[in-house]
C-alpha positions in Angstrom: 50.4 -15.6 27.8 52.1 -12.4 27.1 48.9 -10.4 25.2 45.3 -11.0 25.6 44.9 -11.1 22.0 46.5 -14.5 22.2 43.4 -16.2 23.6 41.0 -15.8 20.4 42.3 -18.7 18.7 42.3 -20.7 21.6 38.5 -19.9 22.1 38.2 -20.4 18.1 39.5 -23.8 19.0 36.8 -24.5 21.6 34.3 -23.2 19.4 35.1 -25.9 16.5 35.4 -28.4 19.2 31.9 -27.8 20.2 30.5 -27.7 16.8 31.8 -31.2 16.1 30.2 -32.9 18.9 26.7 -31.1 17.5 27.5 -32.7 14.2 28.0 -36.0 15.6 25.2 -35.7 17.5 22.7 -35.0 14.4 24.8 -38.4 13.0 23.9 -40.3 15.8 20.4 -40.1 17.3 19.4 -38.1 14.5 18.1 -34.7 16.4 17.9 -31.6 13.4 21.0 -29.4 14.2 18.7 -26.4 14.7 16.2 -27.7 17.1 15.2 -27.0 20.6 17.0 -30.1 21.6 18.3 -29.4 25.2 22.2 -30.7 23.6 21.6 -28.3 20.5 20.6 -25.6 22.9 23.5 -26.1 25.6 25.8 -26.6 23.1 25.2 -23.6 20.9 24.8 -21.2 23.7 28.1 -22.3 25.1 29.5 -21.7 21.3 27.8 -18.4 21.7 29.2 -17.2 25.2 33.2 -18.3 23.7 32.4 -16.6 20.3 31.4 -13.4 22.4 34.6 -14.1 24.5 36.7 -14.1 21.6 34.8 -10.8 20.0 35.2 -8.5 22.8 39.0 -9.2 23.1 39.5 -8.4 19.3 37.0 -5.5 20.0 39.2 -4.0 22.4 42.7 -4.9 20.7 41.5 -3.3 17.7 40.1 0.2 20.0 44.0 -0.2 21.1 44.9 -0.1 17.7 42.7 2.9 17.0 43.9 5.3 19.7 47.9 4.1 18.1 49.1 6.7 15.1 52.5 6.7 14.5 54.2 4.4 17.0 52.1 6.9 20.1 49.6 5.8 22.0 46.7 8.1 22.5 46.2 6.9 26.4 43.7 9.8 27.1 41.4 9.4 24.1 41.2 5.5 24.6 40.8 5.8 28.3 37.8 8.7 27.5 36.2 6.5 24.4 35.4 3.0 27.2 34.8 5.7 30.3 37.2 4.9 32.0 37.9 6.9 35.5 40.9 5.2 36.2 44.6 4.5 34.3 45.3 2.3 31.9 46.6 -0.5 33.8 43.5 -0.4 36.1 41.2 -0.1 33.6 42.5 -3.4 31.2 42.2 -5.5 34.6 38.9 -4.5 35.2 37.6 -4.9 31.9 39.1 -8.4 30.8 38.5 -9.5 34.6 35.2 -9.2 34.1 35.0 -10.9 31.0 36.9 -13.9 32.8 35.0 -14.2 36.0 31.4 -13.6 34.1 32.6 -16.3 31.4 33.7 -18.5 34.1 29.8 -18.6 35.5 28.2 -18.6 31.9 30.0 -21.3 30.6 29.2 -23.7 34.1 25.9 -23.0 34.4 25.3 -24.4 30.8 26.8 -27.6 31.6 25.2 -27.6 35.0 21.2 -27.1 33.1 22.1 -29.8 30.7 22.7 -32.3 32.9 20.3 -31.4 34.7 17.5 -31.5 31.6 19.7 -34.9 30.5 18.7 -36.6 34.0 15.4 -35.5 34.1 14.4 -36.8 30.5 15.8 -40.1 32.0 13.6 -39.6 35.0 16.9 -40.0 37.1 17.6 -36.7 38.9 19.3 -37.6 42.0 17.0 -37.0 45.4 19.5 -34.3 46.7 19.8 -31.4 44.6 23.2 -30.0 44.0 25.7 -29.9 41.5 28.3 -33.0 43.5 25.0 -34.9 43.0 24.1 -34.5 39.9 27.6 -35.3 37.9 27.5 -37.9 40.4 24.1 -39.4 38.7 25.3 -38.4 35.2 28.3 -40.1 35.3 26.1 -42.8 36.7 23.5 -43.2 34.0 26.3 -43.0 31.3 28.6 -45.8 32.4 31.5 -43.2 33.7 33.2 -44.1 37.0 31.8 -40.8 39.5 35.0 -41.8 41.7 37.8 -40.8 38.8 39.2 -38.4 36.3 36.2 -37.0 35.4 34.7 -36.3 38.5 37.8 -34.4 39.4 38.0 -32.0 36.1 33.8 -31.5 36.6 34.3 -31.2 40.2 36.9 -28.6 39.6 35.3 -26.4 37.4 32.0 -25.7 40.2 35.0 -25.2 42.8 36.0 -22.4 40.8 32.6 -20.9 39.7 32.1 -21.2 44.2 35.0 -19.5 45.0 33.5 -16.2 44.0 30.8 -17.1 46.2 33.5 -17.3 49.1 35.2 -14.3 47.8 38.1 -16.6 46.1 38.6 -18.7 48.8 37.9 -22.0 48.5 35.1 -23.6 51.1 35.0 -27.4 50.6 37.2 -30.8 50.6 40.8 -30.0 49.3 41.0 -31.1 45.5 44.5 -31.2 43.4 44.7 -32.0 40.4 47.2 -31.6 37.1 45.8 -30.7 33.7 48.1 -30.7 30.8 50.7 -30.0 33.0 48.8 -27.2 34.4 48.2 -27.2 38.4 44.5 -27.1 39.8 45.0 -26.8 43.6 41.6 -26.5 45.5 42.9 -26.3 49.2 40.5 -25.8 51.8 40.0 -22.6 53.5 42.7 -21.0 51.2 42.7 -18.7 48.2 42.2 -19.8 44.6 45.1 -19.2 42.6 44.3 -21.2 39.6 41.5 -19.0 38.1 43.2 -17.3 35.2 42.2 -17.3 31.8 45.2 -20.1 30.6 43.9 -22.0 34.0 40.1 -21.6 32.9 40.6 -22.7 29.1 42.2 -25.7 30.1 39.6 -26.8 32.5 36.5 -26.0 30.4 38.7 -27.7 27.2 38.4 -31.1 29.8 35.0 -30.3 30.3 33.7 -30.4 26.9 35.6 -33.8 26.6 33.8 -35.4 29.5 30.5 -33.3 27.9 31.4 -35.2 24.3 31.2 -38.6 26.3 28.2 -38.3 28.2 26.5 -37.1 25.0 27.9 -39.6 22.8 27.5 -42.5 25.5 25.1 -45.3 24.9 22.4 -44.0 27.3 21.9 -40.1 26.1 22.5 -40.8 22.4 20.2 -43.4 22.2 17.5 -40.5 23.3 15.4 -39.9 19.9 13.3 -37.5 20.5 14.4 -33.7 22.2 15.1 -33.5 25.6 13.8 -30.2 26.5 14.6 -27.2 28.0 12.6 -25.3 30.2 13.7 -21.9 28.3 14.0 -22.8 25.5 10.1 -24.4 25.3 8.9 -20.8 26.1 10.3 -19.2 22.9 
């Protein structure tokens, strides 16, 4: 990926991907789109934090474009207008790094509370906490094999959200795996060199499919009535 701008239809992509499992949701077990539903609430938030994504990449495209008259970049006045106190090139990694690794968090901790709300509406949360556990028990209760494919890609993305715990370097049992023919190479005790934003859309693009089939399995969709959602019951 040669300009960051090239990500926002990639994230619009994720975002429409998202909206259809809500819609087949509503078809299914016949929760209202706009309730407090734990699935309507994980899913739209994680529609939110992408669309958010997307906007402040445009934003700061377009505040490139502003600072350009005539072919010349106005470097100073673009650097003075986001207050900045260091160059360009410095200032562009810090900005759309943050966005990355604080996206990167967001984005798993959704999927880690909804599972977590899923399994205890079942009354099935697994005795040891922990997020190993609890795709462990999800997978379970939905007839997924916890041992394949999908452990890997869920397992994956928590090894990168905890390898800013470990200041990039990853802590636990070596995991490799290949994504559409992108590398995902978890060694242990060594730094994490698949965290960039190609590497991080491909992994959460795997993790809404697995999320599509643990909604859509027999055992959540068959759930009537809302599953709730701690938050979301205090509004």
């Amino acid at each position: 990926m040669e300009n960051i701008i090239e990500l926002v239809p990639k994230l619009k992509k994720l975002i429409d991907k998202i909206e259809s499992i809500r819609n087949e949701i509503v078809d299914i077990s016949s929760i209202d789109y706009d309730s407090q539903d734990a699935r309507m609430v994980a899913l739209d938030s994680l529609q939110i934090a992408i669309g958010a994504i997307g906007n402040w990449i445009s934003s700061f495209y377009s505040l490139g474009e502003l600072y350009t008259n005539d072919g010349e970049f106005d470097e100073e006045g673009f650097l003075k207008a986001v207050g900045s106190g260091v160059d360009l090139v410095q200032t562009e990694l810090n900005m759309i790094n943050h966005l990355r690794l604080g996206f990167m968090i967001l984005a798993h901790f959704k999927l880690d509370n909804l599972f977590h709300n899923i399994l205890r509406h079942l009354n099935a949360l697994p005795q040891r906490k922990g997020y190993w556990n609890l795709t462990n028990k999800i997978l379970e209760e939905c007839g997924i094999p916890n041992d394949g494919t999908e452990k890997d890609i869920l397992t994956a993305f928590a090894n990168l959200r905890n390898s800013l715990h470990g200041n990039g370097i990853h802590r636990t049992n070596t995991l490799q795996i290949t994504i559409d023919e992108l590398n995902f190479d978890f060694i242990k005790d060594e730094r994490i060199e698949c965290a960039n934003w190609e590497h991080i859309l491909v992994l959460l693009n795997s993790n809404i499919d697995i999320l599509r089939e643990i909604l859509l399995s027999d055992k959540v969709s068959n759930i009537q009535t809302d599953i709730a959602d701690d938050f979301a019951s205090e509004e």
